[in-house]
N, C-alpha and C positions, 0 to 999 in steps of 0.2 A: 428587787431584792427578794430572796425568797425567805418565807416564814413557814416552812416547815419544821418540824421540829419531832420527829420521834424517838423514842426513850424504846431499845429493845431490849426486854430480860431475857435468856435464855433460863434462870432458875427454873426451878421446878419446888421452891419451899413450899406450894402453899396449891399444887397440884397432883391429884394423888387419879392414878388408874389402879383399882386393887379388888383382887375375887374375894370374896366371903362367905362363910357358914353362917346363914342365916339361924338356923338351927342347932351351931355350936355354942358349948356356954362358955369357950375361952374368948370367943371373940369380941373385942370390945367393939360399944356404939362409933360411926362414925363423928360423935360429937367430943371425945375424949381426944383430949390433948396425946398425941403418939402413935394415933391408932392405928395408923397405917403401917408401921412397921411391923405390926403383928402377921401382916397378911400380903401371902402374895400378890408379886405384879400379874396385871391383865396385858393382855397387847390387844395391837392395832392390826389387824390385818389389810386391811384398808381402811383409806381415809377420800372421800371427794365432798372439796369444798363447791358449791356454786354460787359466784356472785353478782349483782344484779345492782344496778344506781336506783335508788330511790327520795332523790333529791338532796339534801344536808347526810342523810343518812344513807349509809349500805348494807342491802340484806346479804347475809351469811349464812348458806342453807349451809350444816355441816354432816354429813352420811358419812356413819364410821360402821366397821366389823368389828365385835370386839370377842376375844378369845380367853381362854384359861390356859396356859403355857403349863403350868408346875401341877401335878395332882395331888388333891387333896383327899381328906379320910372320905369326905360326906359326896354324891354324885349331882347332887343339886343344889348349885350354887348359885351365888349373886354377885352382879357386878355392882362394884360403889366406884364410879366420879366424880371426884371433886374438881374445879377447875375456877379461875379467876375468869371473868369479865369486865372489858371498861365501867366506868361507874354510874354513864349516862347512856348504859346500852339497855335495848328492850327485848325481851325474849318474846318471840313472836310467836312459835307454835312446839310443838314434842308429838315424833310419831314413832311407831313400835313397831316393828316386823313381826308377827305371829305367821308360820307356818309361811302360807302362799300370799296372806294378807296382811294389808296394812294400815296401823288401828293410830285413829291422831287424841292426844290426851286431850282431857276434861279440863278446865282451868275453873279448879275448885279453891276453897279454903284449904288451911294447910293440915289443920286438924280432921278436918273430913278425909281429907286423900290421904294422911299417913294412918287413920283407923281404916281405911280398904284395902290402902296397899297391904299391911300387914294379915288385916284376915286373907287374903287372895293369897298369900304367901303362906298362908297354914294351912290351905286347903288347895297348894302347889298347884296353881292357874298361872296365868302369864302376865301380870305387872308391868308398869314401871312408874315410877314418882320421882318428879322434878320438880325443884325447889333453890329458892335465895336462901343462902345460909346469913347472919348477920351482918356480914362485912360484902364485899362487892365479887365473894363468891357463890358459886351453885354448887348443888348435888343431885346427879342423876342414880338413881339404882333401879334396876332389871331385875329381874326372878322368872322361871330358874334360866340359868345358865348350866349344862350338861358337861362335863368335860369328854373335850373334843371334841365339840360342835361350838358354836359360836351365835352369835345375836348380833342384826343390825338394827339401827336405831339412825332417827334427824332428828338434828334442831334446827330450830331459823332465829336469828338474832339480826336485831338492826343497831346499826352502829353508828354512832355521829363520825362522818369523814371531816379529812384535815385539808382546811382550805387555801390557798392563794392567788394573787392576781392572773399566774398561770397556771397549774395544776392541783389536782384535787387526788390526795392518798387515802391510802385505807390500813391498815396492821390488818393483817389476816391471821391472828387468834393465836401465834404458834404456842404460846404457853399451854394452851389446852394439851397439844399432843406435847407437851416435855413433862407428861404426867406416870412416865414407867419406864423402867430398867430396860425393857425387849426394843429392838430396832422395828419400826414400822415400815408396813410392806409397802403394797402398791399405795402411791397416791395421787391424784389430778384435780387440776383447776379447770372450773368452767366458769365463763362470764358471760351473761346473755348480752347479745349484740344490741346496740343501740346504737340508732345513727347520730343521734346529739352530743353523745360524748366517744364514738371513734374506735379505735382500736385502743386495750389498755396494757401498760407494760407491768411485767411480773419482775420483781428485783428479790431475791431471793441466797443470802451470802454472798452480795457486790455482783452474782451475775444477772443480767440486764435481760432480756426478754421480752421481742416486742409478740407479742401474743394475736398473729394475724391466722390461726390457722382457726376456719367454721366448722362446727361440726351441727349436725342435726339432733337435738338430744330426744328421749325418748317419746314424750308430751309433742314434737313437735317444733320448739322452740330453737330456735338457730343459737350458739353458744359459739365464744372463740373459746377455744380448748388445748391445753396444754399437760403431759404427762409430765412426772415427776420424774418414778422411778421408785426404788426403794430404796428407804433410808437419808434420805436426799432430808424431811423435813427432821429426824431425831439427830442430827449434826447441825443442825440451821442453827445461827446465830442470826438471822433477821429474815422477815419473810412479809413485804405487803405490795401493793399495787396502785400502779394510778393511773388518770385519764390529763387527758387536756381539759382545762376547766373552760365548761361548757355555758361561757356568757354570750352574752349577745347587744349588739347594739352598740352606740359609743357610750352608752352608760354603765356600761358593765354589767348588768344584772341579768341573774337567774330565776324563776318562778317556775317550785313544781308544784302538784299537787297530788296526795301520797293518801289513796284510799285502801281502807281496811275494813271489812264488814259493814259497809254503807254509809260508812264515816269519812269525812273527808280533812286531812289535813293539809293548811296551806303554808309553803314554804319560799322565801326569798332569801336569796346570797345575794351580796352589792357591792362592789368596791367604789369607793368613792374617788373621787380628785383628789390626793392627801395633799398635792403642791397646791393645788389650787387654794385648799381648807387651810393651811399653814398661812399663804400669803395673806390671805382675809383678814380685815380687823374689823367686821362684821360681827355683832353679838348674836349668838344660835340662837336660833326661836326657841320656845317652848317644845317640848317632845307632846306627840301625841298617841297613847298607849289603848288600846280597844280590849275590852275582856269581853270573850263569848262564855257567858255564864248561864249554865243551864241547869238549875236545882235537879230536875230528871237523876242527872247524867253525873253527881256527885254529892258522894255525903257531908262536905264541907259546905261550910256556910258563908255566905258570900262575902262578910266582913274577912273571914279569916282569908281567902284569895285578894282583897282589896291589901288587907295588911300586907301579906307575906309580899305583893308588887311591888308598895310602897318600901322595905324593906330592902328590897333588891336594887332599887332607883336609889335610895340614902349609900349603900354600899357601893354601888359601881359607879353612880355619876357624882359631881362635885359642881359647887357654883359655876366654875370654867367651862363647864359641858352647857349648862341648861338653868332656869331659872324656877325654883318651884315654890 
């Protein structure tokens, strides 16, 4: 039986691509309820998504062109996006095209980076500041932006994928781009090749896509690759992807492990015998739960990670599960 299960929104309530006078005093903050209507839409000139397995989760590198369509009084503008993210996604890095180069942000506090970016901004240098807004949205803003030139920008976001006994999906963000009035140009998918999980199919408005064509991308790295077209994703009503889930063995299990800065995270996926676990009238053993806790590496204190576990085991398991 399959359990997949995704929920697409095409909205756009709560996704905003919009140019701004930094400089103007009609303009309101992006924190005001409306704001965006005040301000024209930004486009997309391009969009290339590239995506990559990295075990339970998938990274989403996203490289957009972003332009000023309508002219304004002022010649040095700013771009504001706001945009939804799943609520268990992690934002992995932010890079900024300046002229010939490519500059990747600082992961600072939020009060230090919005008193930089703003002085950078009075003293019209090249910016950008990314940030979680309260709720399981972000905000990206750039400076300046020239009208009639344009700014490219990445993000990388890792996303918890959607599991089952056979195939493993992904949502590929569309909501980000249903953030502006203008139709979006060019845009492509790349997926780096991996032999453990195959060739992946793109489904995108019910058409199906098995995504076997390699290309060599820039760095080197083999990618199956797939053009859009334009306007293909600002008419989407659904747009993600998937692989053959990549178990092994007759136990079904997966183990990766997902390094980042010399850090190493360990990940397993497992399906169990559910007929077998059904037939049983075997009482479950006890669970056994390991915490790698290392004061270094957090300013919580180790009662409150004991609590918040114990918390999580009273909520999700019940005497039928486990004995505690």
């Amino acid at each position: 039986m399959r359990l997949l299960a995704f929920s697409f929104n095409s909205g756009s309530a709560q996704n905003y691509l919009r140019i701004n006078d930094p400089q103007g005093w009609w303009s309101p903050p992006s924190s005001e309820p409306g704001w965006e209507e005040y301000l024209p839409n930004g486009a997309f000139t391009d969009v290339d998504l590239v995506v990559s397995q990295q075990g339970i989760y998938t990274e989403i590198e996203v490289f957009a062109t972003i332009t000023a369509v309508e002219e304004m009084w002022s010649n040095e503008l700013e771009i504001i996006w706001q945009f939804d993210l799943p609520a268990q996604a992690i934002v992995h890095d932010s890079w900024l095209w300046v002229e010939d180069d490519i500059i990747k942000a600082d992961m600072i506090d939020y009060w230090t980076a919005l008193a930089i970016y703003e002085d950078i901004v009075d003293r019209n240098q090249d910016p950008s500041f990314f940030y979680m807004l309260p709720d399981t949205r972000y905000e990206i803003r750039i400076f300046p932006l020239f009208y009639g030139d344009s700014r490219r920008i990445k993000m990388s976001f890792l996303i918890p994928a959607q599991w089952d006994e056979q195939k493993v999906a992904q949502d590929l963000l569309l909501n980000m781009f249903h953030s502006t009035d203008y139709s979006i140009g060019e845009a492509t998918v790349a997926v780096a090749v991996n032999d453990s999980w195959g060739y992946p199919t793109l489904h995108l408005d019910g058409q199906t896509t098995l995504m076997d064509e390699i290309v060599v991308g820039g760095t080197g790295q083999q990618l199956h690759y797939l053009p859009l077209g334009p306007d293909n994703l600002y008419a989407a009503e659904e747009f993600w992807i998937e692989w053959d889930a990549p178990f092994n063995g007759p136990d079904q299990t997966f183990v990766h492990v997902y390094e980042d800065s010399g850090e190493q995270f360990y990940q397993l996926a497992y399906v169990p015998d559910w007929a077998q676990i059904q037939q049983s009238d075997e009482v479950a053993n006890r669970p056994l739960l390991l915490l790698d806790y290392q004061e270094s590496k957090t300013d919580l204190e180790r009662s409150e990670v004991a609590n918040f576990v114990a918390d999580q085991v009273l909520l999700h398991l019940n005497e039928n599960d486990c004995i505690i």
